[in-house]
C-alpha positions in Angstrom: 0.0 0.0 0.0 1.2 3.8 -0.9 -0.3 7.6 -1.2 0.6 10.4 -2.1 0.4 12.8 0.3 1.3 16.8 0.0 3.5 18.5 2.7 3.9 22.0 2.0 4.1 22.8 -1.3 5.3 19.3 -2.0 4.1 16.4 -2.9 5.5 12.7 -1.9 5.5 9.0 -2.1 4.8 7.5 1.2 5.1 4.2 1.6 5.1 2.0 5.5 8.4 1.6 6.5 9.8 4.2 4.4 11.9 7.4 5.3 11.1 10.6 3.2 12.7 13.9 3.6 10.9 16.8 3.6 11.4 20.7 4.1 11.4 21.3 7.8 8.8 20.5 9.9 7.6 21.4 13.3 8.4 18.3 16.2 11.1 16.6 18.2 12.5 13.5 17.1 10.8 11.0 18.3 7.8 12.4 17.7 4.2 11.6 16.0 3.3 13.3 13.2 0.0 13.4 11.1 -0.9 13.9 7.4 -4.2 14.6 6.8 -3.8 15.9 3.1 -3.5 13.0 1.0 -4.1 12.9 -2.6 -3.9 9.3 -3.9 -3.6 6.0 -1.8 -3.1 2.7 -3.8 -4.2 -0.4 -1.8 -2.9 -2.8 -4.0 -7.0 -3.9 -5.4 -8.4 -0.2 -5.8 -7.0 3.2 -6.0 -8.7 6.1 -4.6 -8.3 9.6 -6.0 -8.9 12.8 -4.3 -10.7 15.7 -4.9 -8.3 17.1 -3.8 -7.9 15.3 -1.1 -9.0 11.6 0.0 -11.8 11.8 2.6 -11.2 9.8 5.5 -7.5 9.0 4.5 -4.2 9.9 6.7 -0.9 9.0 7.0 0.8 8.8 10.1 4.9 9.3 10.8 7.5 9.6 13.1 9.9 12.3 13.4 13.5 10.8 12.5 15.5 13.8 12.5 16.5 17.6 11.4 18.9 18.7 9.8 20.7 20.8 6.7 20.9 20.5 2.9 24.2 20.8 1.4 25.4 24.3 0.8 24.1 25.6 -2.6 26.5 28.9 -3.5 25.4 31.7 -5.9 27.5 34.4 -6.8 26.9 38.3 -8.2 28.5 39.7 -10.3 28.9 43.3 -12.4 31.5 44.1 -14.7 33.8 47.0 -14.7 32.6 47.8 -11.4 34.6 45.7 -8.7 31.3 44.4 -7.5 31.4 40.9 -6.4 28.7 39.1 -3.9 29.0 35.6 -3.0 26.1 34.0 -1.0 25.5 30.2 0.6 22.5 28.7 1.8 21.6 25.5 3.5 18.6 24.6 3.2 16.6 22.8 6.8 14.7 19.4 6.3 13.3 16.6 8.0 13.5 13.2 7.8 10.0 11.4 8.7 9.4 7.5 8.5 5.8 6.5 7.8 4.3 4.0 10.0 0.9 3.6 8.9 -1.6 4.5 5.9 -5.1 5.0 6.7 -7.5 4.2 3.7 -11.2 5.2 4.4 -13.4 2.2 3.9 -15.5 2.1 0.8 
């Protein structure tokens, strides 16, 4: 069994047992989290498709950890001028590991 749920302004493949990362989210390891937007979940028989979202349908995950992206580096530039910017950014995620889909019973 697998959805698709959205988290942010993203959307991802959960399936139990697996570890997704996603941009930060609120929580301490260890923690419960649940995802009540979920567009598609597949349970092997029957798909069920949202409009947008799946009534009845959740996904629930554990908190793994936080962290940062690698470094992604941009640089300014103007000719003639001497003017030079560089500029770094890590970007914060978190790791969740689902533990159970909830499909609404049809």
């Amino acid at each position: 069994m697998h959805a698709i749920v959205q988290i942010g302004s993203g959307q991802f493949t959960a399936e139990e047992g697996n570890t997704i990362r996603v941009n930060s989210q609120e929580g301490k390891p260890g923690g419960k989290v649940t995802i009540e937007k979920v567009l598609l979940v597949n349970t092997g028989s029957a798909a069920m498709i949202g409009t947008p979202y799946v009534a009845g349908a959740k996904v629930e995950a554990e908190v793994v950890s936080h962290g940062l992206g690698e470094k992604v580096r941009s640089f300014r530039y103007k000719r003639r001028t001497k003017a030079r910017k560089t500029l770094g950014h890590r970007q914060p995620y978190t790791d969740l590991k689902i533990t159970k889909i909830v499909a609404p019973k049809n």
